[in-house]
Phi, psi and omega in degrees: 000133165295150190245152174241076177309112156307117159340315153213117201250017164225003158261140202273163200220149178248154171266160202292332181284320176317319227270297169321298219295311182303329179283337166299306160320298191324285190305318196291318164287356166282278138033282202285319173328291180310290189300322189320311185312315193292351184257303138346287199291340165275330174317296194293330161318319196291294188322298198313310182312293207310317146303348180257349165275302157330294150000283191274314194266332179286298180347287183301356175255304197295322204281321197276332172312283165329284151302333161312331174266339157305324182300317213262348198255306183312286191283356147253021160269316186298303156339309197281303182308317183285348152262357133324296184264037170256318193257030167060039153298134190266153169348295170328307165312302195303311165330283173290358195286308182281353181252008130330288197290342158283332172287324162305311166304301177302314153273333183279324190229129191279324192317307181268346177290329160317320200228330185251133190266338165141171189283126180210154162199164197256146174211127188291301316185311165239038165080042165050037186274143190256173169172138182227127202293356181272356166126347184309150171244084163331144182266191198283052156247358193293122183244106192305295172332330201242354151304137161359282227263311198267330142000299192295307205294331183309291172336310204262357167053055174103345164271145178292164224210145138233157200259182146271132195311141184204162189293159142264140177291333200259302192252350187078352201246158185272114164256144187256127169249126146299126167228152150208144169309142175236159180224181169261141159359314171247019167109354220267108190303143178260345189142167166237134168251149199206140192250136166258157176231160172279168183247016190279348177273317184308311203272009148266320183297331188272322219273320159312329202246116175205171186229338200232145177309145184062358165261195163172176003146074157245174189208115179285123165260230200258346175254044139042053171246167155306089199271327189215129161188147277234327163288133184253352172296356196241005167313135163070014197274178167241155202277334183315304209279354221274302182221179163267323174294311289218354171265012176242348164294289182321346191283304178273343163252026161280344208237026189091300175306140160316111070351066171280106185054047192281133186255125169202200157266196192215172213294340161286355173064010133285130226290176187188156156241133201265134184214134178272188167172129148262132182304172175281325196283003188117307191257175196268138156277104152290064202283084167320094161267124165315171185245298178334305162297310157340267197280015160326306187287318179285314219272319174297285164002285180294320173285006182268314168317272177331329179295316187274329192304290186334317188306302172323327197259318131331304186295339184265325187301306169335282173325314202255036128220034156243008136315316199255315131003286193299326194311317200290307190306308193314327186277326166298289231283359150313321181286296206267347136345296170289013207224147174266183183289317161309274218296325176298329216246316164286324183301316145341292210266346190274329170294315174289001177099354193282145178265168198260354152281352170284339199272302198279351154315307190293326169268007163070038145246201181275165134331291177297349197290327187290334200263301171323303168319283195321302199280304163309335170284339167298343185269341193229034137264329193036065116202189209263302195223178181291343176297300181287332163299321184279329211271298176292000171275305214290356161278331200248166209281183197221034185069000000 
């Protein structure tokens, strides 16, 4: 005789509604996972600006500090010389004056001595005699006119002037110089006094600024070269020529645009993220993050998210089907309450797989006698087939 066999008759079934419901949790927490990351991830995107703007601003105050006060050093030593040679102080005077005041600088002070190299100037007034308080002697090719330093004080008319780091002939190195033109009462130029400065303190202050391990630091001038970076073979390069990827960054920043978290490598061929700022004075401030590091903090994040969502999300799937569990024993032992002593004794046998002509065999009644019991315990069970039968039974006990 055929039989009607549950599929798995010792893993307990669920209804089609059970089923919905674990997919709606399923989904809903995937849902709430997602935007929550998606939420999350901007809180920390924020933090990460603000800290690389904080950065960036601290940089740029120590670096504008720093030269401001040199600026400030330049224009009352140039001042003290142009009232020298107002009250006709001769070269000589004008001279040790300046070469006091690099002794000074060099000895006196450790502090303006980190960064600054000492005093020199060209003067209209005494035949275009040069002098440098540290004692260097120009060769004889040397052309004042044709310097940086003296370009920059022409240019600022009377203001201090400043240059773009250029080699110095006098230090061999890359310098930055204060100049400023000096006049007389009716306009007439007395000469330029000019302070040189070094670029090794600017060029720490840029190389530093970072907040995360392994990153760091470059600085850029307005021809978008290299003033400061951690490689010292690459000082004075324009940034284009460094690598070939590096040319469409140089690119956006000759044109201006912003190079916010740009993902590239770094001069180690490690991937990283890049973020620009430009100074008032022109040149960029650059900040090199690993990329690991970068999104560290977001990525523990999103698995803290994923973590709890899954957890939850189990945890409710649990919930609603030892929920559903129960509904069924209740819904058996409700049923079967309700049920005759015949309608119990088939319903037995119908769990066990027995088909209802074996079952009227086995019980000495008719066929039909059986399909009658079977449609009332199905009525008072509420439900339809044997099938539907299995799913809600066939876990819980069966007498």
């Amino acid at each position: 005789m055929e039989k009607h066999e549950p599929t798995e008759t010792n893993s307990p079934f669920h209804s089609r509604a059970v089923y919905v419901q674990i997919a709606i949790v399923v989904l809903g927490f995937s849902l709430l996972v997602f935007l929550s990351a998606l939420f999350i991830g901007r809180i920390v995107n924020k933090h990460m600006h603000n800290s690389i703007e904080a950065a960036f601003k601290d940089t740029e105050i120590n670096i504008t500090a720093d030269l401001k006060e040199l600026e400030t050093l330049l224009a009352y030593i140039s001042e003290t010389v142009r009232l020298m040679i107002l009250e006709e102080r001769n070269f000589e005077a004008v001279a040790n004056y300046l070469t006091n005041m690099t002794g000074h600088i060099m000895n006196s002070d450790e502090r303006l001595k980190a960064y600054a190299t000492g005093i020199y100037g060209v003067f209209d007034i005494f035949g275009n005699r040069f002098h440098d308080g540290t004692g260097w002697q120009p060769p004889e090719s040397f052309m004042p006119h044709e310097r940086p330093w003296h370009k920059a004080a022409v240019l600022a008319d009377g203001k201090v002037g400043v240059t773009e780091p250029y080699t110095s002939i006098a230090w061999g190195s890359y310098t930055l110089t204060f100049s400023r033109r000096i006049f007389d009462h009716d306009g007439t130029p007395l000469g330029i006094v000019c302070l040189d400065v070094l670029l090794d303190r600017v060029r720490d202050y840029a190389v530093n600024t970072s907040f995360t391990q392994g990153g760091y630091g470059l600085l850029l001038n307005r021809e978008i070269e290299v003033l400061a970076h951690p490689d010292q073979a690459v000082w004075g390069m324009a940034l284009r020529d460094i690598d070939s990827g590096y040319g469409t960054l140089a690119d956006d920043l000759e044109q201006g645009m912003p190079v916010i978290e740009r993902r590239m490598y770094n001069y180690k061929k490690e991937p990283c993220v890049v973020s620009f700022r430009q100074f008032d004075n022109g040149w960029h401030i650059g900040m090199v993050i690993h990329e690991k590091t970068y999104f560290k903090e977001m990525k523990k994040m999103r698995l803290t998210l994923v973590i709890i969502g899954t957890a939850l999300a189990v945890l409710f799937i649990t919930i609603i089907l030892r929920l559903s569990q129960a509904r069924k024993e209740l819904q058996y032992i409700h049923g079967e309450q309700n049920l005759t002593d015949r309608e119990r004794e088939i319903f037995t046998l119908l769990l066990k797989g027995v088909s209802p002509k074996e079952i009227a065999s086995t019980l000495n009644v008719t066929y039909n006698t059986v399909i009658f019991h079977q449609k009332n315990l199905y009525r008072k069970l509420g439900i339809q087939s044997i099938h539907e039968l299995f799913a809600r039974y066939s876990s819980v006990p069966n007498g």
